[in-house]
C-alpha positions as CSV (number, residue, x, y, z in Angstrom):
1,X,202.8,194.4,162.5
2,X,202.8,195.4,158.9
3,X,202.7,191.2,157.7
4,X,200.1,191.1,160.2
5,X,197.6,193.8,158.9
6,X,198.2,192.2,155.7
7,X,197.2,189.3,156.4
8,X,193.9,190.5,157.7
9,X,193.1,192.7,155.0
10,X,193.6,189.5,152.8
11,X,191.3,187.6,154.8
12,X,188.8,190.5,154.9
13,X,188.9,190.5,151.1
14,X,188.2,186.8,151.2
15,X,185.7,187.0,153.6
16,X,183.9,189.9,151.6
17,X,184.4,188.0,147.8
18,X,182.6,184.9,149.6
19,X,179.9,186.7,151.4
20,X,179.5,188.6,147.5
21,X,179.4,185.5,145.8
22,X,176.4,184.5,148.1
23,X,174.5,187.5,147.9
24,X,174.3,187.2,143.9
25,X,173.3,183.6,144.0
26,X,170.8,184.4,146.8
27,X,169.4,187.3,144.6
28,X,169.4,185.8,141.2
29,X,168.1,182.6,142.0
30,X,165.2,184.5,143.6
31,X,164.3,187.0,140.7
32,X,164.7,183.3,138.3
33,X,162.3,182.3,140.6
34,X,159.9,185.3,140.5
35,X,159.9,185.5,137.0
36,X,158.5,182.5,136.9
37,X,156.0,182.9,139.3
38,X,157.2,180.6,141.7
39,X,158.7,183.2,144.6
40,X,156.7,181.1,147.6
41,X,159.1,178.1,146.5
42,X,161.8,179.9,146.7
43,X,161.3,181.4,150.2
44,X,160.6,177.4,151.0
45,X,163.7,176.6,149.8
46,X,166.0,179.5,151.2
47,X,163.9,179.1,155.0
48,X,164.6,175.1,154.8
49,X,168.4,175.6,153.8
50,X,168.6,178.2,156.3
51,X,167.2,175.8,159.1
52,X,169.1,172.9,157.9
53,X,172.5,174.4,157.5
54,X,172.2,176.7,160.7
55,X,171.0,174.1,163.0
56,X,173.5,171.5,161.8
57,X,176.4,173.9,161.7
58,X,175.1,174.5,165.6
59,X,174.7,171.1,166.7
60,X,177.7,170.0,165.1
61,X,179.7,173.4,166.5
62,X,178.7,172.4,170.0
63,X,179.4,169.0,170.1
64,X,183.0,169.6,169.3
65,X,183.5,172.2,170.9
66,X,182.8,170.5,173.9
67,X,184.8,167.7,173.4
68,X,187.4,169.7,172.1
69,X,187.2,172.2,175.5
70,X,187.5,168.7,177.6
71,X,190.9,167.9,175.4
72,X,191.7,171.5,176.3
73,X,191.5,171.6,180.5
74,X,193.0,168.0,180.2
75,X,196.2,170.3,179.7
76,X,197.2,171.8,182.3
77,X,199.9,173.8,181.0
78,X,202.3,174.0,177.5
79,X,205.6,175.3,177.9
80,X,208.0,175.9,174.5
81,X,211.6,176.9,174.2
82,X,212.3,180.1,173.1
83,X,215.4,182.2,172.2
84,X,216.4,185.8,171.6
85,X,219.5,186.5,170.5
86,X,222.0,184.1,172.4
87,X,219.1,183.8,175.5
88,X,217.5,180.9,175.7
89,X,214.2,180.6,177.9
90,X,211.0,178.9,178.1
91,X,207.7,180.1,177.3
92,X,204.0,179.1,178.5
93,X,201.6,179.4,175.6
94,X,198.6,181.3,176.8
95,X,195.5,179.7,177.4
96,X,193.1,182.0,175.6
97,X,195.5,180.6,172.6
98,X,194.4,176.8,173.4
99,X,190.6,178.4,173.6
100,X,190.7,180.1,170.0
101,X,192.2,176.8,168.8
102,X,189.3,174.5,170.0
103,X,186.9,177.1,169.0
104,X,188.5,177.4,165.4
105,X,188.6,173.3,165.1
106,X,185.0,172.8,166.0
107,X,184.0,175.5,163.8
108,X,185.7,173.7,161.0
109,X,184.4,170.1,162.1
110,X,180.9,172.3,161.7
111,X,182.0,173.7,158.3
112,X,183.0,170.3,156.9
113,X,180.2,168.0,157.7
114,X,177.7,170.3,156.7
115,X,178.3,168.9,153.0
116,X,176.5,165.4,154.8
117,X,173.3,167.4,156.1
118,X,169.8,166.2,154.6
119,X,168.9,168.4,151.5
120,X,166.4,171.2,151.2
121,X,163.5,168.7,150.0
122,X,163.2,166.1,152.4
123,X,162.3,169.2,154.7
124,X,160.1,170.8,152.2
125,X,158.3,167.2,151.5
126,X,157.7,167.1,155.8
127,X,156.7,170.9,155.7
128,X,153.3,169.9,152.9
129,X,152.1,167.5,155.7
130,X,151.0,164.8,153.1
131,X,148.8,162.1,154.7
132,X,147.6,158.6,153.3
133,X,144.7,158.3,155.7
134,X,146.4,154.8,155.9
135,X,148.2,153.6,158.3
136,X,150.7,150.2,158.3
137,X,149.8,146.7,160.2
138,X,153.0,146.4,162.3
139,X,154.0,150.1,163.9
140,X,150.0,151.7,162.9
141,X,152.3,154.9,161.7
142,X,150.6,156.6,158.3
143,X,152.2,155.9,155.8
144,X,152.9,159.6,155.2
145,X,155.9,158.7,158.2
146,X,157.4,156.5,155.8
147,X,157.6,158.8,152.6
148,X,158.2,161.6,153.9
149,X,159.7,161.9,157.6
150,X,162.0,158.1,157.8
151,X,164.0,159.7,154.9
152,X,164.8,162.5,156.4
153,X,165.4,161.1,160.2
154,X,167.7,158.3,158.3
155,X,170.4,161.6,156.8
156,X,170.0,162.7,159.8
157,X,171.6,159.7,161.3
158,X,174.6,159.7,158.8
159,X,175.0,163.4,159.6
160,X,175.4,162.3,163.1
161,X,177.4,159.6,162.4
162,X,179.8,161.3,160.7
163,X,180.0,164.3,163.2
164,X,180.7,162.4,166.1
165,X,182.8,159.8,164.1
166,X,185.1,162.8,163.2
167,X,184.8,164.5,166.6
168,X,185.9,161.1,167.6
169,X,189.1,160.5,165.7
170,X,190.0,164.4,166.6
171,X,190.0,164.0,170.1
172,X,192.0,160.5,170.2
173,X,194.5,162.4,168.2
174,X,194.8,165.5,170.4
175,X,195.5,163.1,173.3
176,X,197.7,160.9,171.8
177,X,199.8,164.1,171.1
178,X,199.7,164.6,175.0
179,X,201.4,162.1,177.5
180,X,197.4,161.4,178.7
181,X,197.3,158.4,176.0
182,X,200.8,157.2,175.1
183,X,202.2,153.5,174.2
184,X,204.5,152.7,176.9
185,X,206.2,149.1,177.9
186,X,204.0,147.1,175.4
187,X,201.1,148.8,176.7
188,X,198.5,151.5,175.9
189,X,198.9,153.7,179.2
190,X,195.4,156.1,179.4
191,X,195.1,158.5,182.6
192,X,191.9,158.7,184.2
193,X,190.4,161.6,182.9
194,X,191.0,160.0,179.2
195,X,189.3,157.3,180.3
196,X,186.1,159.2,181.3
197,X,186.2,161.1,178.0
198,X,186.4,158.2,175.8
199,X,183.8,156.6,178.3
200,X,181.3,159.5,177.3
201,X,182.2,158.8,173.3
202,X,181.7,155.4,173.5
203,X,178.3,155.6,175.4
204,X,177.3,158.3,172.4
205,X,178.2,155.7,169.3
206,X,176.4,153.4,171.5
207,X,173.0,155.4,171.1
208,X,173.8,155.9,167.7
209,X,173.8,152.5,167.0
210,X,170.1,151.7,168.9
211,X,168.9,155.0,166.7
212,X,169.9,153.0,163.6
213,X,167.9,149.6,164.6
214,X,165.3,151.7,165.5
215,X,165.8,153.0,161.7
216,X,166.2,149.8,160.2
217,X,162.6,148.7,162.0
218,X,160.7,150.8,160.1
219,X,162.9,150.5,157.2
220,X,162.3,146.4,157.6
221,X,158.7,146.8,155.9
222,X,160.4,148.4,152.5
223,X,163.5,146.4,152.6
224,X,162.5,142.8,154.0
225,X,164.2,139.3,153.5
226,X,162.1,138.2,150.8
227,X,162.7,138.2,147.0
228,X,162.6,142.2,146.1
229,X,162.7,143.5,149.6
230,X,159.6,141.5,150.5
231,X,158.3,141.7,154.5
232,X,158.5,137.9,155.1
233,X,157.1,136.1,158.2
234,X,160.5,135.4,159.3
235,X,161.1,139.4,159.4
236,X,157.6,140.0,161.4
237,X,157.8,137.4,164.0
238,X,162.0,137.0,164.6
239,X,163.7,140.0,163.0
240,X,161.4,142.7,163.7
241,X,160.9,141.6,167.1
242,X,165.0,141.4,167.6
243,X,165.3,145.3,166.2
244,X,163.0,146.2,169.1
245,X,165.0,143.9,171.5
246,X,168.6,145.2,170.4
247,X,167.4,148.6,170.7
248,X,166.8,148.4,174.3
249,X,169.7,146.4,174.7
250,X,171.9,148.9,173.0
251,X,170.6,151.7,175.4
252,X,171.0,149.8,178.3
253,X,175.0,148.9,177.1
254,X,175.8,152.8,176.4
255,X,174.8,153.6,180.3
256,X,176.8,150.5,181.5
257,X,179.8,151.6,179.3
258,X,179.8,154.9,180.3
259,X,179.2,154.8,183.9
260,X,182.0,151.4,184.1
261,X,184.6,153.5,182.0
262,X,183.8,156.1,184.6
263,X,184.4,154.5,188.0
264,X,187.2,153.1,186.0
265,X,185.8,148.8,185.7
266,X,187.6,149.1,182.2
267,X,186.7,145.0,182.4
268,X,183.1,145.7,182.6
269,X,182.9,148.1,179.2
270,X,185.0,146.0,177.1
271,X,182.9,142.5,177.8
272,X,179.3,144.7,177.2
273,X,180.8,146.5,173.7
274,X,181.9,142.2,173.0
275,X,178.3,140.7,174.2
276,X,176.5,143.6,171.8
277,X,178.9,142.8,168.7
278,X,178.4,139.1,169.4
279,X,174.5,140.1,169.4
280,X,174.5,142.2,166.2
281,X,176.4,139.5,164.3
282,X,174.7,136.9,165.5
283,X,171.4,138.5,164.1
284,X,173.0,139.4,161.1
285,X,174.2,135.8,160.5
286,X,171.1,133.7,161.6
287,X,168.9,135.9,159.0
288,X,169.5,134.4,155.8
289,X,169.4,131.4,157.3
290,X,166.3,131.4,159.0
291,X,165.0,133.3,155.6
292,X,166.0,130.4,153.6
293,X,163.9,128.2,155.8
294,X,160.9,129.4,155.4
295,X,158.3,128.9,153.2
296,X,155.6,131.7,151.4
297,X,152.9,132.5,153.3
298,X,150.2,133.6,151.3
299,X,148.6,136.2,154.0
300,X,152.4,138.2,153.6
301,X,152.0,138.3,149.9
302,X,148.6,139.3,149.5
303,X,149.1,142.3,151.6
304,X,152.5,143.1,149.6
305,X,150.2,142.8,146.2
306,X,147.6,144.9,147.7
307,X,150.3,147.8,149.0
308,X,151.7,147.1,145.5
309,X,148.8,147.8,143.4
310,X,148.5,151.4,145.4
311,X,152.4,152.2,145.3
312,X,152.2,151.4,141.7
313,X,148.9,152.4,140.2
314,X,148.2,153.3,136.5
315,X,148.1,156.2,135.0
316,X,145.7,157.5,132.2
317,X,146.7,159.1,129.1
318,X,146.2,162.8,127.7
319,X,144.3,162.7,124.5
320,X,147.8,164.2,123.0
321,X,149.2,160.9,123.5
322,X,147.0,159.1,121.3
323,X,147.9,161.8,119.0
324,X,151.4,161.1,119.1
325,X,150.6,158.0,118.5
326,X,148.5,157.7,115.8
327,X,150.8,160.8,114.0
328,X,153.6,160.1,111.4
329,X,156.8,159.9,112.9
330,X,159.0,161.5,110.2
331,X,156.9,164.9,109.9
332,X,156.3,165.4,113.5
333,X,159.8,165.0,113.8
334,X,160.9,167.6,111.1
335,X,158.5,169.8,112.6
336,X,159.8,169.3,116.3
337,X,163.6,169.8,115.2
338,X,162.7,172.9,113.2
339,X,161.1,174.4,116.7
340,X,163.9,173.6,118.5
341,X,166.2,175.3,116.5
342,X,164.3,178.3,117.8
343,X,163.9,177.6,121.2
344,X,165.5,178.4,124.5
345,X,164.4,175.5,126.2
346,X,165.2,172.0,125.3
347,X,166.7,168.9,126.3
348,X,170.1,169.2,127.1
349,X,170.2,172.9,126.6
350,X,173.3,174.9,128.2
351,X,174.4,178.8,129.5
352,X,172.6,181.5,129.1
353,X,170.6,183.7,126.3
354,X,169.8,187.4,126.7
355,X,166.6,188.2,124.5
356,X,165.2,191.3,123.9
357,X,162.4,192.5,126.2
358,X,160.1,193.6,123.4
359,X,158.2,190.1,123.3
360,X,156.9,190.0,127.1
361,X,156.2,186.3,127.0
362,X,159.9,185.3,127.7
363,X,159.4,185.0,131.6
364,X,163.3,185.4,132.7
365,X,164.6,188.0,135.4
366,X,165.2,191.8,133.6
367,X,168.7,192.6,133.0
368,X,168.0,196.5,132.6
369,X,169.6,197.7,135.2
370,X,173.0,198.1,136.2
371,X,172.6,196.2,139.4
372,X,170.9,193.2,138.0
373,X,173.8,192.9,134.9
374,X,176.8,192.9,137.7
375,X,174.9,190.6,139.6
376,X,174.2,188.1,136.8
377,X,177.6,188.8,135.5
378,X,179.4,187.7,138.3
379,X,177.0,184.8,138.9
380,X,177.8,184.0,135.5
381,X,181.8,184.8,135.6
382,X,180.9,186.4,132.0
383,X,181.4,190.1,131.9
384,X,179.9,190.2,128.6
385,X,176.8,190.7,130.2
386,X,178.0,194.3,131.9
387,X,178.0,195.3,127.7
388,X,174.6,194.3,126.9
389,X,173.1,197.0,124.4
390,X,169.6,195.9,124.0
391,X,166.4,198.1,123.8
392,X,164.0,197.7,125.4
393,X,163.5,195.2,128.3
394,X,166.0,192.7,128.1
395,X,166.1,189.6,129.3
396,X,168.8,186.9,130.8
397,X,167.0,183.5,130.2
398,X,169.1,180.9,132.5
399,X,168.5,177.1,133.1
400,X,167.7,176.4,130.0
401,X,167.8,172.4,130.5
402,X,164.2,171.5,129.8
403,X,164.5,168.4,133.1
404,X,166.9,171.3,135.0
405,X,163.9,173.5,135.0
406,X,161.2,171.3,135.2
407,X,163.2,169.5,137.9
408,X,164.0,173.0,140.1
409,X,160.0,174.1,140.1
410,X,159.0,170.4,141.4
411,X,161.7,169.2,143.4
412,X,160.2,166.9,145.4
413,X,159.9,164.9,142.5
414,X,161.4,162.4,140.1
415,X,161.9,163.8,136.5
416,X,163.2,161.2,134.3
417,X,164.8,162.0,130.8
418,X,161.4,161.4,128.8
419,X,159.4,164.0,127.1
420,X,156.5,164.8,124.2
421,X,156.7,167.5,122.0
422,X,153.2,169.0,121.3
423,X,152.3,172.0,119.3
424,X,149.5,174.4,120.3
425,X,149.2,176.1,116.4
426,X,153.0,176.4,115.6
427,X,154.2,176.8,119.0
428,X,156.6,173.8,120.6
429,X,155.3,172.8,124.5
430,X,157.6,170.0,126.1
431,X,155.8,167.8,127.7
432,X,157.4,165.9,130.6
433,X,155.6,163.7,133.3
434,X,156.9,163.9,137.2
435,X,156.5,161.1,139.2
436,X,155.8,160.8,143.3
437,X,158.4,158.7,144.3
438,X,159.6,156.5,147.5
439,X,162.4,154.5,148.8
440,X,160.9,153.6,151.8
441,X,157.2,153.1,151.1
442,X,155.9,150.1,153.7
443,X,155.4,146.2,152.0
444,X,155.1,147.0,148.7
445,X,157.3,145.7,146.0
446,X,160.9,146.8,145.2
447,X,161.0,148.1,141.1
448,X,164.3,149.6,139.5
449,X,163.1,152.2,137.8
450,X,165.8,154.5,135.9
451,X,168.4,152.6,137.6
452,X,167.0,153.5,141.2
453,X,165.2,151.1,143.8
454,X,161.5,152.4,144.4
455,X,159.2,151.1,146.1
456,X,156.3,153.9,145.2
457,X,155.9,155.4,141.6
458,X,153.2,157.2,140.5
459,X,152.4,159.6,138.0
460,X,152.5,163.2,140.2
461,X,151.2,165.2,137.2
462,X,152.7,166.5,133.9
463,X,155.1,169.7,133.2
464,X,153.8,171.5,130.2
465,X,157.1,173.7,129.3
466,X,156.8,176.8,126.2
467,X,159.5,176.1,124.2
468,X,160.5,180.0,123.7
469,X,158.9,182.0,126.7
470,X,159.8,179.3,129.2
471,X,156.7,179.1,131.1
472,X,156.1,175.9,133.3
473,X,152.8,174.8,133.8
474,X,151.9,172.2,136.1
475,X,148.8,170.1,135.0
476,X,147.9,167.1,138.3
477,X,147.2,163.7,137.2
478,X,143.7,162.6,138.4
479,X,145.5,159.6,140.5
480,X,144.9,160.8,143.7
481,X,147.9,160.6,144.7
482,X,148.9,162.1,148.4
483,X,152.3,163.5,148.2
484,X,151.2,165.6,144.6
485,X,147.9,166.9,146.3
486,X,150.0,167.9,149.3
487,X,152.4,169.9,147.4
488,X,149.9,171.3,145.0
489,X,148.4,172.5,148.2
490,X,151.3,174.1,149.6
491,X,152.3,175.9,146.1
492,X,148.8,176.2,144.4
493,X,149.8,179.0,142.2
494,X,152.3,176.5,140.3
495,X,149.2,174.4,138.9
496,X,146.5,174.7,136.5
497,X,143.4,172.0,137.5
498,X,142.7,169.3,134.4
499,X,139.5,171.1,134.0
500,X,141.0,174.7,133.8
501,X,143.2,172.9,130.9
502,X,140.9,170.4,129.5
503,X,140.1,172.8,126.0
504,X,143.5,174.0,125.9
505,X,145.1,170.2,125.9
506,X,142.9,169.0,123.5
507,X,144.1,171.6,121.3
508,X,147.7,170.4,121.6
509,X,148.9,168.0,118.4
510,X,151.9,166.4,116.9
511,X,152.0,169.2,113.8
512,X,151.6,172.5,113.6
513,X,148.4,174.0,112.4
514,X,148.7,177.4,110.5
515,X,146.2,179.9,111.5
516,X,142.6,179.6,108.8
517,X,140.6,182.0,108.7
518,X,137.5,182.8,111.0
519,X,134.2,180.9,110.0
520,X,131.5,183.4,109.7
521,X,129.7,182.5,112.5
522,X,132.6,183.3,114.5
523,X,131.8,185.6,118.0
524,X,133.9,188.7,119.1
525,X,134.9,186.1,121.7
526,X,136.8,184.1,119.4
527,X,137.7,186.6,117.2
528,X,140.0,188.3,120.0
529,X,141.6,185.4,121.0
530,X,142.8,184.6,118.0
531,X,143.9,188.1,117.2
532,X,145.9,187.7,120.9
533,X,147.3,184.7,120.5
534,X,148.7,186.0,116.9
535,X,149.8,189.0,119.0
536,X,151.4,187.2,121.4
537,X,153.5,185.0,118.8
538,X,154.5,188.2,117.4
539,X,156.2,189.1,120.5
540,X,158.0,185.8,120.9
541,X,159.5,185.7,117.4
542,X,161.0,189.3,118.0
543,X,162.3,187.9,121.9
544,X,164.0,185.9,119.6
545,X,164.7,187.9,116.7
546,X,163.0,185.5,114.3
547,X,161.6,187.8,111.3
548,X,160.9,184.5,109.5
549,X,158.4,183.2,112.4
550,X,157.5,187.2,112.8
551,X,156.4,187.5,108.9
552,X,154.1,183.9,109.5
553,X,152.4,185.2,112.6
554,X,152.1,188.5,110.8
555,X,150.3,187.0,107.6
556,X,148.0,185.2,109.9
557,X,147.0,188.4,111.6
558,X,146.1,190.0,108.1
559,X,144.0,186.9,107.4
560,X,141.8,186.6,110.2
561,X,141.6,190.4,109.8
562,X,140.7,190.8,106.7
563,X,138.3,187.9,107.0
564,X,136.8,189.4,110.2
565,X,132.8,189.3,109.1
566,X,131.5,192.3,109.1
């Protein structure tokens, strides 16, 4: 009794330390979040993990459980030797005990292949219900189906696969452990009720496998025959045609296996599983072939150049390129590695910084209280957080990876490792295009781009990231593209219009510019943004504890004051 309470006090503490653990990343990821202004993406992102994980943990729970529960009744009852002293006697093992065991194994099936559920995005990409207004020749789907729902029906599928692959492999195991499946005279000996079970599982795979060439139909139009996945005419009039064809075929085999296997024609099951392998290889074989055959077909290519031309279109370019450009190399770069000595967020940055609260541009969750230091602490496994002494408000800065954080507040799209460093006076912005990207988009041309196949790539908009307070600001190309506008509509308040930003961009250049005095003509308008903007650098040097930057700003604010026309 005592070993026993033990043990469940262990597992209680286990169970409490996980359930913790949670809780604090739950809760700091949301206040990193808020801080940032971007608390309606994080509620997207918690609700679609939430869905995801709970309704594959479900599914997955209940299809082995109930496979697991048919391996149980198959079993009628288990008897094992046991002995007391010098009494020897045998012992049924309870059947609520062969009930907690299947429920414990499908709940760890569940566990385990939750690691192969779709992520959080492809849900949140479905959820901004992007559309083209375009619609493909061969299914007449939008072409919204294709970048934003096929990806996430194809994980899906592995998820699937997986599940029942395992469930599979557990239950032939169980029986073979039982004298229901057992090699005996040279022969694999299976009792009836086996039979029907494995009848079921083989009539399931079955269906899988017509849900993947039902996949691989739509995905025929990104991933064709030709030379960098072109749609030939060999894949529209033979292949395409023969994905239909095998799906129906493949349905009609998983009712003809199941039902044989059940009214026990054995004979009948294994020549349809042969036919349909036969059938799948022969397509797989004749392909090439037929592929190689062929000739170009003009019509097929002008249609992949015109798809092309929209997957891939141009992008302009921000005045502040041209000024990178046309800049010299050495002194912008002195001046860029002298800011980034002095900023939180840069390429490649690491851990954590906790900066006084008395500059209130750092946006960062407050680490004030005694509830938000444990929590970050034990996020953070640093108790050197529990002993901050910092007046003020202060504040834990976290992700401090410039493509991490750019990345985490636009994750639906593709941030490569490429960056401009701009200053607006003598304050570093990163500036780091996203892109709209697509594996599957219809009969346009496959590009490797950053060492991934894409066949869509287009300029989404551009991440304009302060160096010190590390505020993201999302500026949209003017491309037009579908999937940005979508997300931009579902998260507006993460965005700034081109217009909004227009002045404020043009201000943006290679060098710094110290702060000149006000011409005389200058309006109170003026006048008070300047003296704010000073102000506000003033906070961020002390965030920082920079008196050097802190004495510049300060000077400036002298100048344009003592200048102020009267």
């Amino acid at each position: 009794m005592r070993k026993r309470r033990l043990a469940i006090a262990i597992a209680s503490g286990a169970i409490l330390l996980l359930l913790g653990r949670a809780f604090v990343f739950l809760y700091t990821d949301f206040v990193w979040y808020e801080s940032l202004g971007a608390a309606p993406l994080w509620r997207e992102k918690a609700l679609d993990q939430l869905l995801i994980f709970t309704g594959g943990f479900t599914g997955a729970f209940l299809f082995a459980y109930l496979n697991l529960s048919a391996v149980r009744h198959s079993i009628i009852s288990l008897v094992l030797p046991r002995r007391i002293a010098n009494v020897e006697f045998a012992e049924a093992v309870p059947i609520r005990l062969f009930d907690a065991t299947a429920l414990g194994i499908a709940a760890l099936i569940a566990l385990a292949t939750t690691a192969a559920l779709p992520p959080w995005t492809d849900l949140a990409r479905l959820h901004t219900g992007a559309r083209f207004g375009e619609s493909d020749p061969y299914h007449q789907l939008d072409l919204a189906f294709y970048t934003s729902w096929l990806p996430l029906e194809m994980r899906l599928h592995t998820w699937l696969i997986v599940v029942v692959t395992t469930v599979t492999l557990v239950v032939v195991g169980l029986y073979a452990l039982t004298p229901s499946l057992r090699w005996s005279d040279g022969a694999l000996r299976v009792s009836g009720y086996v039979r029907r079970h494995f009848g079921v599982l083989c009539a399931v795979l079955l269906l899988m496998v017509a849900w993947r060439f039902r996949l691989e139909s739509y995905a025929l139009l990104s991933e064709g025959s030709g030379p960098a996945g072109a749609f030939t005419a060999v894949d529209d009039r033979f292949v395409l045609p023969w994905y239909v064809g095998l799906v129906i075929i493949t349905v009609a085999a998983a009712a003809v296996v199941g039902w044989s296997m059940w009214s026990g024609q054995a004979t009948i099951a294994f020549g349809v599983l042969t036919l349909v392998l036969l059938l799948i290889a022969g397509v797989q074989l004749w392909r090439p072939i037929a592929v190689g055959r062929a000739g170009p077909d003009a019509a097929y290519e002008s249609t992949r150049r015109a798809f092309t031309a929209r997957a891939f279109a141009p992008t302009g370019s921000d005045t502040a390129d041209q000024l990178v450009a046309d800049s010299l190399p050495a002194a912008a770069d002195r001046s860029v590695a002298a800011a980034e000595s002095r900023a939180l967020i840069a390429p490649g940055a690491s851990g954590y910084v906790v900066v006084s609260g008395i500059g209130r541009g750092v946006v960062a969750p407050s680490v004030a209280s005694v509830f938000s230091r444990l929590a970050h602490a034990w996020r953070e496994q640093d108790g050197r957080v529990l002993r901050l002494d910092r007046p003020g408000d202060p504040r834990i800065v976290r992700v401090r990876d410039l493509y991490d954080r750019v990345h985490r507040l636009g994750p639906v799209f593709s941030v490569l490792e490429e960056h401009d460093a701009l200053f607006h006076m003598d304050t570093l912005y990163w500036v780091v295009p996203v892109y709209s990207s697509s594996h599957f988009y219809p009969l346009s041309e496959r590009r490797q781009i950053a060492d991934t196949a894409r066949t869509y790539f287009r300029e989404a908009g551009r991440a304009y990231v302060h160096s010190v307070s590390g505020r993201v600001t999302f500026v949209p190309s003017d491309t037009g593209d579908p999937l940005a506008n979508a997300w931009r509509r579902r998260f507006p308040s993460l965005f700034r219009s081109r217009v909004q930003t227009a002045a404020w961009r043009r201000e943006l250049t290679p060098l710094p510019r110290p702060v000149l005095p006000l011409p005389a003509e200058a309006d109170d308008t003026e006048f008070h943004s300047t003296v704010r903007r000073l102000y506000l650098r003033m906070q961020e040097a002390l965030a920082r504890s920079d008196l050097t930057a802190f004495g510049q700003a300060f000077d400036s604010l002298g100048i344009v004051l003592r200048d102020r026309p009267r």
